[in-house]
Each structure stands twice: as C-alpha cells, then as structure tokens.
N, C-alpha and C positions, 0 to 999 in steps of 0.2 A: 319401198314396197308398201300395200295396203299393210291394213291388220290384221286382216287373216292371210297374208304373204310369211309377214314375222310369226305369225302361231304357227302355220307349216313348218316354218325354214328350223323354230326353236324346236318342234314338236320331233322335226327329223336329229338333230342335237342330240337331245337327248334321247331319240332310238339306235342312235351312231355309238353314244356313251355304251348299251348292253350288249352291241354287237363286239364290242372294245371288250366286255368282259369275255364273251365268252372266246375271242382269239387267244386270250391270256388264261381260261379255264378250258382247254378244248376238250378235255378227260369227260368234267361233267355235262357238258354239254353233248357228245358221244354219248354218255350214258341216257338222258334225257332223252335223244333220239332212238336206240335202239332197246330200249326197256321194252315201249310196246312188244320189240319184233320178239323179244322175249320171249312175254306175256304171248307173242302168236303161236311159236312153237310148242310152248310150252303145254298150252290148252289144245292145240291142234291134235299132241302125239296123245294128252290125258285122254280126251273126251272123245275124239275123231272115228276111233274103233268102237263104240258105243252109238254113234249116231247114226240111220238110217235115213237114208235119200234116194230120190228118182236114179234110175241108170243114168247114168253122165254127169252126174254131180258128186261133188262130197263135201265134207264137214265141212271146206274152207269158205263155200258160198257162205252160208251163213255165219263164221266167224269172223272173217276176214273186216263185212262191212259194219259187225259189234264192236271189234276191235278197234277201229277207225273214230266210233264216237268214243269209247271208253278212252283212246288217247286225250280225244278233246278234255274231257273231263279230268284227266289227272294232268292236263297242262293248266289247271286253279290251282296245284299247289302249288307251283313254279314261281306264280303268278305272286299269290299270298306272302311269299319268302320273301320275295325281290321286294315289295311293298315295307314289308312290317321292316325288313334290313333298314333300308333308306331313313324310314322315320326314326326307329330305335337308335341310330348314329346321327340323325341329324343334317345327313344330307337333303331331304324334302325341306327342311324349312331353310338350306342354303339356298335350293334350288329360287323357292318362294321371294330369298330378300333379293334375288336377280333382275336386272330390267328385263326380263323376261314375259312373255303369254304364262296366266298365269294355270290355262289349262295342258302346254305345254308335255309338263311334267308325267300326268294323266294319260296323254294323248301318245308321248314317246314310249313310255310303257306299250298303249296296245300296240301299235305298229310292230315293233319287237318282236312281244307274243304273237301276235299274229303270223309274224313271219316264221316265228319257230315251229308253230303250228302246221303251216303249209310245208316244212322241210319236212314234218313227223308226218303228215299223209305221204308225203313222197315215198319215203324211205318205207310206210307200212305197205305203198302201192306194188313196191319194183319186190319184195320180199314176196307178196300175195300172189304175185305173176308167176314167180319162178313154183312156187309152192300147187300151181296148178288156179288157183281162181282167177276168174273172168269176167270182165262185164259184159255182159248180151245184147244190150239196147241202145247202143252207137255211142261215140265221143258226146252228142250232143248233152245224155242223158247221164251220164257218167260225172263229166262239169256241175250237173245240176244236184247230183250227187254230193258232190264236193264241196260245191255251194251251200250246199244245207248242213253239212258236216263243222265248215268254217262260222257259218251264222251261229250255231251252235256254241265254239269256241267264245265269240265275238261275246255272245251273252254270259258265260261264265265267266270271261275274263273282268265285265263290271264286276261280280258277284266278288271275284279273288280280293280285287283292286277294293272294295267296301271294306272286304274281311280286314285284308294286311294292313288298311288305314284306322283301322278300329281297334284291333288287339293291340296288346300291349309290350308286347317283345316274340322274337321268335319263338318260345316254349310254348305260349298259347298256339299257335301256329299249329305245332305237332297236335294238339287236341285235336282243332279241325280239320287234322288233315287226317287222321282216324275216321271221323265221318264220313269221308270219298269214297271209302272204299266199300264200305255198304249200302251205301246210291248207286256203284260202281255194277256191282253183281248184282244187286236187286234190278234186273233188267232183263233185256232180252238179247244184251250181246252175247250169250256164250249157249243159253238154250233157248227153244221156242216155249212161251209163256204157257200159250195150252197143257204145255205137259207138266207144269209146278197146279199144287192144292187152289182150289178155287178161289180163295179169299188172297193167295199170296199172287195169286197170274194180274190178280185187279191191278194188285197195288204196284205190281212189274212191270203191268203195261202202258198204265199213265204215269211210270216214271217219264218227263222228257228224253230221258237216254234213249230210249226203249220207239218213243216215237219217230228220231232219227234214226236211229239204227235200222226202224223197216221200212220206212222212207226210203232211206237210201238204198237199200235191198232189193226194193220195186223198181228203183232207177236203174240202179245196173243190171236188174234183170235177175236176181239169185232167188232161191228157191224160201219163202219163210211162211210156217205156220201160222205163226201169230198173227197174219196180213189178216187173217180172216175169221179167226175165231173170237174176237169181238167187235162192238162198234170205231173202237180208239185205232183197230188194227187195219179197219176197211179204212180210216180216215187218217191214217199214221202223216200223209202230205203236210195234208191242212195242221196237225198238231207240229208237224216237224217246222211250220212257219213260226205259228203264232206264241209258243211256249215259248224259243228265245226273243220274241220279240216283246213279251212281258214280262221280263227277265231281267229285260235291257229299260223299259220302260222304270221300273222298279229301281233298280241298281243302280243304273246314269246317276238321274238326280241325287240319291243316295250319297253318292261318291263323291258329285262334285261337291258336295254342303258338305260331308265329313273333311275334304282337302280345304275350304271355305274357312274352318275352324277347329283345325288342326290344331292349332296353338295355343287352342281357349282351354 
C-alpha cells in the first residue's frame, strides 16, 4: 500500500482498539449514550410546562435540536479521558515507538469519537421522535442538520485531544471538565436567549453552541426566538460553519506539535 494506505489501515487499528473497549465496557458505554436522553427528559418534564409556543408545537422543538449539540459538547470530556488515560500509562508513547503512521494514533481516536457521536444523535433522534418532535423541512435538510451538529463534534474533539495531550493525569482532567458545563448552559439549548438579561443573551448567543443549536433549528424547521432577535441569530448558518472550522484550524496544529513532543 501507499503511505497514506498504511495511515488509514493503522488509523482504523487503532479505532478497532476503542471499539474493543467499549464491547468489554458496555455499561459505560450505555451510559455515555443515554445520559443525553436523560438530560432530554429530564429538562423536557422541568421546563416544558413553563414554555409557550405556536398551536402545534411544544417545548421539544426547541429542546430536542439544544440537546443534540449539548451532547456534542460533552462528547470533549470522553474525549480528554481517553487521551490523558493513554499518556498517563504510557500506552501513546508505545504506540509512537511502533512502525506505525505516526498520526495514526490521533487519527484512530477521532474516527471512534466520531462514531460515538453519530450513535449519540441516533439514539437523541429515535427518543425526540417518540417524545413528539419533528423535522419540517425534508430529509434533505435534516442531513444538513446533522452535518453541522457532527462538524461541531469534529471541532471539539481537536480541542479534547489538545486538552488530554497536555494535562498531566486524569485529576486535571476532572477540573476541565467542570468548565463544560457552563459553556454547556450558557447557551441557547434549553431557553431562547431573548429572554435571559441583556448583557448575558450576548454572551449566550455567540457561544458556538448556541449558533449550532439554531442553525440546526432552522434546518429542521422548529420554532426558535433567538433566530431573530440579534445579528448572530439571523446569521446562526454562517456562524454554525465557521466557528468549528476555526476551532479546528486552531486545535489540528495544536495537537499534532503537542503528539510531536510528547516526550520532551
């Protein structure tokens, strides 16, 4: 095979290696997946009788497509574990002294997340269906949905992969993983921004979360305030592109130079 034959074929290796764990962990892995549905119920039953909508909708339009990115976002701390593990024990630098692609390593990680990711939208889909929400605006636009949901992912997973290559054992780990969660709510997945304090709606709506979140909102067609009650809200598309894509810009390089001199 070329070179970039053996980077795939090593890259699939070691995504084969996490799939390996999680048949021998199936518990957490289970958990991992239906935490979101959790977090759906959970918010649906608190909030759902407090929220007012057009006849023919309710709370889930809008939760449902919050939901979907907030899972992306707390698939970084999955991410950051699995990272900082491997170093902390030493398996990254076995990987390294391997005849192996030495981006490989990097590479079999995202594939992985990635695919975890795409199970966690399944499983938030087939839950939001039965629960009554719907998309409006065809298969076509739904994909594209989901497309910008994953880009999303794709860009936070450099971010994880930086983190868990940098910290120093898992305990640090748990610090940053404290900070998810108020990125997490400071957003527009669970209320429309218009209706938080002026100065807090800003900082809510140019979260990236916030701009995917009604991105995808628009795409399937649900019902969201915030579309329009500022500039970021009319333009949530365009922000839902280009925020992961300087994310990833940012982070790539980041990661590969931190894997680079791992050692040093």
């Amino acid at each position: 095979m070329t070179g970039l034959g053996w980077a795939l074929a090593d890259s699939w290796t070691i995504a084969r290696r996490t799939l390996m764990h999680w048949r021998m962990q199936p518990g957490l892995v289970l958990f991992t997946w239906f935490f979101p549905v959790l977090m759906l119920l959970m918010f649906g039953g608190l909030l759902g009788g407090a929220m007012e909508f057009p006849e023919g909708s309710s709370y889930y339009e809008l939760l449902v497509p919050g939901i979907f990115a907030l899972s992306m976002l707390f698939g970084l701390e999955g991410t950051m574990t699995a990272v900082t593990t491997d170093v902390s024990k030493g398996v990254t630098d076995r990987f390294r002294s391997l005849p192996m692609s030495s981006a490989a390593v990097v590479l079999g990680r995202c594939v992985a997340d990635m695919l975890d990711s795409l199970v966690t939208l399944v499983v938030l889909a087939a839950t939001g269906l039965v629960l009554g929400w719907r998309w409006h605006e065809g298969l076509p636009s739904a994909l594209a949905a989901f497309g910008l949901l994953l880009l999303l992912r794709f860009a936070l997973l450099w971010v994880g992969i930086f983190i868990g290559l940098t910290v120093k054992n898992a305990q640090s780990v748990t610090m940053v993983q404290v900070l998810v969660w108020p990125v997490g709510f400071l957003s527009s997945a669970f209320v429309a921004t218009s209706t938080m304090p002026d100065w807090l709606g800003t900082v809510a709506q140019w979260n990236p979360l916030s701009a995917t979140a009604t991105a995808s909102r628009a795409l399937f067609g649900n019902p969201d305030p915030s579309a329009t009650a500022t500039w970021i809200g009319t333009h949530a598309g365009l922000a839902a592109l280009i925020a992961p894509l300087v994310l990833t810009a940012i982070f790539l390089p980041l990661s590969a130079h931190r894997f680079r001199t791992l050692s040093r």
